[in-house]
C-alpha positions in Angstrom: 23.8 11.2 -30.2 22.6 8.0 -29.9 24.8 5.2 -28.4 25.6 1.9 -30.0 25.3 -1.0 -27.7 29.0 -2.3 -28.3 30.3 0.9 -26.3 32.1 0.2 -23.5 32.2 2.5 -20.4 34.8 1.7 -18.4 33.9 1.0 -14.6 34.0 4.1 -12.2 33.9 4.6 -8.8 30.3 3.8 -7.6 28.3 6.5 -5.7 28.9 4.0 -2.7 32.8 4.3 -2.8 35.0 2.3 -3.2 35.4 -0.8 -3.4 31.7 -0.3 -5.1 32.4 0.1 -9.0 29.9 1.2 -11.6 29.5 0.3 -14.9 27.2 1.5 -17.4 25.3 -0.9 -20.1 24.5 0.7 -23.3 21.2 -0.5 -24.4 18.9 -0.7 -27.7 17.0 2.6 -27.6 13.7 2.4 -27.5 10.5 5.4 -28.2 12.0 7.4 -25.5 16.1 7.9 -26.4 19.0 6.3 -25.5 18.7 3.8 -22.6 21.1 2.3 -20.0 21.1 -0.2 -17.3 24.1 -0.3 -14.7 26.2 -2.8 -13.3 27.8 -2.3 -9.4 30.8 -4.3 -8.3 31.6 -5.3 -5.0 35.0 -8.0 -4.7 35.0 -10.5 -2.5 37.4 -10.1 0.8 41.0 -10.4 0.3 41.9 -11.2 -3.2 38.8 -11.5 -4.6 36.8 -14.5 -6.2 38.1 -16.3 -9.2 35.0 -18.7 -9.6 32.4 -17.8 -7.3 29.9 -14.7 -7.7 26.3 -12.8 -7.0 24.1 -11.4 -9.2 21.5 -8.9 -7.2 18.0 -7.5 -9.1 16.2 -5.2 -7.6 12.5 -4.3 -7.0 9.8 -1.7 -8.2 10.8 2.1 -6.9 14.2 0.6 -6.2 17.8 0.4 -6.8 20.6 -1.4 -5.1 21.7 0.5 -1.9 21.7 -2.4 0.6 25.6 -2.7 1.1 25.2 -4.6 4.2 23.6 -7.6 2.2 26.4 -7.2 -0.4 29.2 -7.1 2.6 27.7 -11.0 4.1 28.6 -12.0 0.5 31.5 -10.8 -0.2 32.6 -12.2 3.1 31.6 -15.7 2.5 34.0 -15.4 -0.6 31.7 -14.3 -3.4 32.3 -11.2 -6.2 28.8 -9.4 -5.4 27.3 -7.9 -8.2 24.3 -5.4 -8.5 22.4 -4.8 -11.2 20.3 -1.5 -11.7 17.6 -1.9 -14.6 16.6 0.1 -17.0 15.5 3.6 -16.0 15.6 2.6 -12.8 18.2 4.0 -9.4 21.9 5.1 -11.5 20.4 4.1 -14.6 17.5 6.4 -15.1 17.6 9.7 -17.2 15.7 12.7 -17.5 13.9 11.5 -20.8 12.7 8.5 -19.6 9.6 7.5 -17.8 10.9 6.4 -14.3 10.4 2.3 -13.7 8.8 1.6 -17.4 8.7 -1.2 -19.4 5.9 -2.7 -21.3 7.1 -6.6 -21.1 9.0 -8.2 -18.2 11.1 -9.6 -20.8 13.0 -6.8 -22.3 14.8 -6.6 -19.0 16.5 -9.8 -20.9 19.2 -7.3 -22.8 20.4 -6.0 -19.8 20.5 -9.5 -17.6 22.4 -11.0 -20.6 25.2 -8.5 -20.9 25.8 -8.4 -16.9 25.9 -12.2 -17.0 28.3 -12.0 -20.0 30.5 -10.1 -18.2 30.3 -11.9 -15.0 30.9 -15.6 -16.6 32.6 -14.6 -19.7 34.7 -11.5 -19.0 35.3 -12.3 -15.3 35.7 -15.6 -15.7 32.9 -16.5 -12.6 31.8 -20.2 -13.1 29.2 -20.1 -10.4 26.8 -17.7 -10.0 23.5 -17.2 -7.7 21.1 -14.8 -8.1 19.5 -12.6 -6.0 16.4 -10.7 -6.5 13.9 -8.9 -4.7 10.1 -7.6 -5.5 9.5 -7.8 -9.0 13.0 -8.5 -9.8 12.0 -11.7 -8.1 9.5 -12.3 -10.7 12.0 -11.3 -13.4 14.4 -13.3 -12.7 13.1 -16.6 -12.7 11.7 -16.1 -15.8 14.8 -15.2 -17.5 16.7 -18.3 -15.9 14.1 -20.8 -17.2 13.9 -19.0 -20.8 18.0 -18.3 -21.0 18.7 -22.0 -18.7 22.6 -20.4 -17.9 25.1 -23.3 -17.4 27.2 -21.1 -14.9 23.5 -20.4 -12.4 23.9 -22.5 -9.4 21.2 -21.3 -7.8 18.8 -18.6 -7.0 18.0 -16.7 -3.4 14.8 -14.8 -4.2 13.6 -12.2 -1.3 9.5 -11.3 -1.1 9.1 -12.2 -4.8 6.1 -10.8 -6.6 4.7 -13.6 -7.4 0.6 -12.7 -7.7 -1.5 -9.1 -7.2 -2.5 -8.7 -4.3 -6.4 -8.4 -3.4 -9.2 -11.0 -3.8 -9.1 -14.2 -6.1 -12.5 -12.2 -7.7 -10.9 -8.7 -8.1 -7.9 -10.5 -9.7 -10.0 -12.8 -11.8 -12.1 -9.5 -12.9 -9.5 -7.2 -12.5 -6.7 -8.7 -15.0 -8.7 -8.8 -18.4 -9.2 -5.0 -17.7 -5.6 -4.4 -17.1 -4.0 -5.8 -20.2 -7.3 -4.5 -21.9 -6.2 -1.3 -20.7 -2.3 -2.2 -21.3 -2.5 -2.9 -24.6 -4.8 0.4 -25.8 -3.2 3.3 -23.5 -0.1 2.1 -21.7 1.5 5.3 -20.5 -2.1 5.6 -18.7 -1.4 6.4 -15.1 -3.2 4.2 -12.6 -4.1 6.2 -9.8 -3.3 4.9 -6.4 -2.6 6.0 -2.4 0.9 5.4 -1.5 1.3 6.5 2.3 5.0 6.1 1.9 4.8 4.2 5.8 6.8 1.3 4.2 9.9 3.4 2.6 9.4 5.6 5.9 10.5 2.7 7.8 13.3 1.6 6.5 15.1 5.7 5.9 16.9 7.2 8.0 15.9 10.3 8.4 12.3 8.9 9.6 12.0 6.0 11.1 14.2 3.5 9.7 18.3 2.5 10.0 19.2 2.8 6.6 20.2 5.1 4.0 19.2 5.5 0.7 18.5 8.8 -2.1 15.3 9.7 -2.4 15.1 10.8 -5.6 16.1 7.3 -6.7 13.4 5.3 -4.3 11.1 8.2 -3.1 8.9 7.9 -0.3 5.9 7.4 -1.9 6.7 5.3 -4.9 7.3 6.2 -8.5 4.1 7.0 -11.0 2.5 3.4 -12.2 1.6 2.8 -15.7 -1.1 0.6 -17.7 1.3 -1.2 -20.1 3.7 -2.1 -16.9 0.9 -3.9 -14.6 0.1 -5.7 -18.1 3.3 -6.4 -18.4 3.7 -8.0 -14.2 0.1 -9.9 -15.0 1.6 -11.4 -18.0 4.8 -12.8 -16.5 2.6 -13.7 -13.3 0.9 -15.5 -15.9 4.2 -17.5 -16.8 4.9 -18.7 -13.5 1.6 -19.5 -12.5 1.4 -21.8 -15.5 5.3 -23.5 -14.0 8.6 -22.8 -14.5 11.7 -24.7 -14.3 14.7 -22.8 -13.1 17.6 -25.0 -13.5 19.2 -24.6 -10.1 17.9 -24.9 -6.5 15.4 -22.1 -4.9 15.3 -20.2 -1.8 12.0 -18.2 -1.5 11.8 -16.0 1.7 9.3 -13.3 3.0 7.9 -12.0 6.5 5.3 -14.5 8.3 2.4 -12.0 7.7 1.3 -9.0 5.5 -0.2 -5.8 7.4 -1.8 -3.1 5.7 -1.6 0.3 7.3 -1.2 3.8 6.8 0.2 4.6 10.2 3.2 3.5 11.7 2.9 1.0 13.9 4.9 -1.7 14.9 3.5 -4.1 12.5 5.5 -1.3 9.9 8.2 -2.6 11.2 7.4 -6.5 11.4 5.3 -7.5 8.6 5.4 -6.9 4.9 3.4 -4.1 4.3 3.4 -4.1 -0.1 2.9 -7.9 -0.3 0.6 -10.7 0.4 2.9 -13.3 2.2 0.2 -16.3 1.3 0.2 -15.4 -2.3 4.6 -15.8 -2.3 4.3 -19.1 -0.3 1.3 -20.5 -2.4 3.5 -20.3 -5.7 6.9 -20.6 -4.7 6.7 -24.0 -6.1 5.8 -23.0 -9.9 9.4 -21.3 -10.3 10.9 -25.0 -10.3 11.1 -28.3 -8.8 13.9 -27.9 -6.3 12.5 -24.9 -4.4 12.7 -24.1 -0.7 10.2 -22.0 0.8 10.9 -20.0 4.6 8.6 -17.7 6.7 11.3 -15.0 8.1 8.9 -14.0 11.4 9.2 -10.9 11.7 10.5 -9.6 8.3 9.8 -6.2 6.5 8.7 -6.5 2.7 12.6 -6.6 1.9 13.6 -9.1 4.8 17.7 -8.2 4.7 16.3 -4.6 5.5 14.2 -5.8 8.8 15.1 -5.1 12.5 19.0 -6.5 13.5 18.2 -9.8 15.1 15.2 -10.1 12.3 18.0 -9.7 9.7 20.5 -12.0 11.5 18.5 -14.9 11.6 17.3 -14.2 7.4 20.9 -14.3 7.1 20.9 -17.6 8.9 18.7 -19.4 6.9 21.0 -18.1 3.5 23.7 -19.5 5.2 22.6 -23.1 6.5 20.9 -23.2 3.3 23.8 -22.6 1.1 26.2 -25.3 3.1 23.4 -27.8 2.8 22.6 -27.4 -0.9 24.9 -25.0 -2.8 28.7 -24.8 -1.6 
C-alpha cells in the first residue's frame, strides 16, 4: 500500500538508544515504490534547546553513526539533528536501489520537511548545517535555492565539490557521463573499491569506531550512470557560484593519498577526495566562506585520530564564538 506523504510516524527509539530518536519521512514515490527518508534526534544537555539546533547530512555509502560529533553539539547547547536520505542508512528498503537518485535536487522534499519540523514544529530559530561528502555538495545548493530565514550558518566537512582526476579527464570525461546519464542511468559504472578507507575507520579492522556494515559496507555501494550525472550537474551549479545566505566553514585533511594498502597515510590523509579541488572552490558556495586545512585529517575529519579530531573540533569552536554565537 502506498503511503501518502502527510502520514505521520511518530518518533521511536533510534537504533543508537536513547536519547537518539527516529523519525520516519514519508516521501513521493517514485519508479521504484514507496520511499522514505529519516530524521534522528539527539537533545541538547539538560533541558534541551528552545532556539538553537543542528542539522547533519551525510555522504555517499553513508548514514549518520558518528555520535561523538552529535555529543560536542549537544553539549555546547544545540538540538542535534541527523538526517538519513533517501534509500540511504535507516531509510533504505529492499526495493530500492541503494544510494540513487538521478538529480541532486530531489533530496529537496526530504531537507524541506526535516527543516519544517525543526523551525516550525520545534520551534528552533537558529539552525546550522552540517554535511559531509556529497551531502556537502547538496546542501549548499538547497540553502542558496530554498534561502531559509532560520540558517545561521553552515559547517561543511570534505565537501564534494569537483571529480577527482585531471582537468583533461574531467573536461572529456563529463560530456560522456551525462551522455551516458541521460540514455541508461541504472548503468553500473564499474570501479575498484579496496575498502582501505571504511577499513580504517571500523572497528573490527583497523579503525575506533563502529558502524553496520550493511548500511556503509566496506567497499562502497554499486554506482550508477544517472547519479554521477546527477553530482556533475550540481558540481556544475557551484562552480558557476552560489550564495548561501549564512557564513561558511569548509574543512578537509592537508593532503589526499591514494592507496590500496594500509599505511599510515590511511590514517592521515583523505584517501576518496582531492583536498586541492575542496579548497580551490570553497569560495563559489558564497561570499562569507572560511576555508581550513585540518593536518592530519581522514576524508571525514570528526572521524580522524583523537588529537586530529580535537583540534577539528577546535577550529568549529573558535569559529563559532567568533562568527556565529
Amino acid at each position: 500500500m502506498t503511503l501518502d506523504t502527510t502520514t505521520i510516524f511518530e518518533p521511536v527509539v533510534d537504533r543508537l538508544g536513547a536519547p537518539y530518536t527516529a523519525e520516519t519521512l514519508v516521501l513521493t514515490p517514485d519508479d521504484e515504490g514507496d520511499v522514505f527518508a529519516t530524521l534522528v534526534k539527539r537533545p541538547a544537555a539538560g533541558r534541551g534547546s528552545r532556539t538553537r539546533a543542528v542539522l547533519h547530512v551525510h555522504g555517499f555509502s553513508d548514514y549518520f553513526f558518528q555520535k561523538e560529533f552529535a555529543e560536542w553539539w549537544t553539549k555546547r547547547g544545540y538540538d542535534f539533528y541527523a538526517l538519513d536520505l533517501r534509500k540511504y542508512g535507516r531509510s533504505l528498503r529492499d526495493h530500492q536501489t541503494p544510494n540513487y537518485v538521478s538529480d541532486l535536487s530531489t533530496y529537496f522534499e526530504e531537507i524541506d520537511q526535516a527543516w519544517e519540523r525543526i523551525t516550525e514544529r520545534d520551534g528552533h530559530t537558529s539552525v546550522i548545517v552540517t554535511a559531509h561528502s556529497t551531502g556537502g555538495l547538496t546542501m549548499p545548493l538547497w540553502a542558496d535555492e530554498r534561502r531559509p530565514e532560520a540558517l545561521s550558518a553552515m559547517v561543511l566537512n570534505s565537501p564534494w565539490f569537483d571529480l577527482q582526476g585531471s582537468t583533461f579527464l574531467r573536461l572529456v570525461g563529463t560530456p560522456v557521463i551525462k551522455q551516458l546519464g541521460s540514455r541508461r542511468p541504472k548503468f553500473h559504472i564499474k570501479r575498484h573499491v579496496s575498502g582501505i578507507y571504511a577499513r580504517s575507520l571500523h572497528r573490527d579492522h583497523e579503525g575506533e569506531w563502529e558502524f553496520e556494515l550493511d548500511l556503509k559496507p566496506l567497499t562502497s555501494f554499486p554506482v550508477y550512470a544517472g547519479w554521477l550525472k546527477a553530482i556533475r550537474e550540481g558540481h556544475d551549479r557551484l562552480h558557476a557560484g552560489l550564495n548561501v545566505p549564512a557564513p561558511v566553514l569548509v574543512l578537509s585533511s592537508d593532503q589526499s593519498h591514494w592507496t590500496v594498502h594500509m599505511t599510515e597515510a590511511a590514517h592521515t590523509a583523505d584517501l576518496v577526495l582531492d583536498v586541492t579541488q575542496i579548497r580551490r572552490w570553497a569560495t563559489a558556495v558564497g561570499t562569507d566562506v572560511t576555508y581550513k586545512a585540518i593536518a592530519g585529517a581522514r576524508h571525514d575529519v570528526v572521524l580522524s585520530l583523537p588529537d586530529v579530531r580535537a583540534h577539528a573540533y577546535d577550529v568549529i569552536g573558535r569559529w563559532l564564538t567568533a562568527w556565529v554565537e
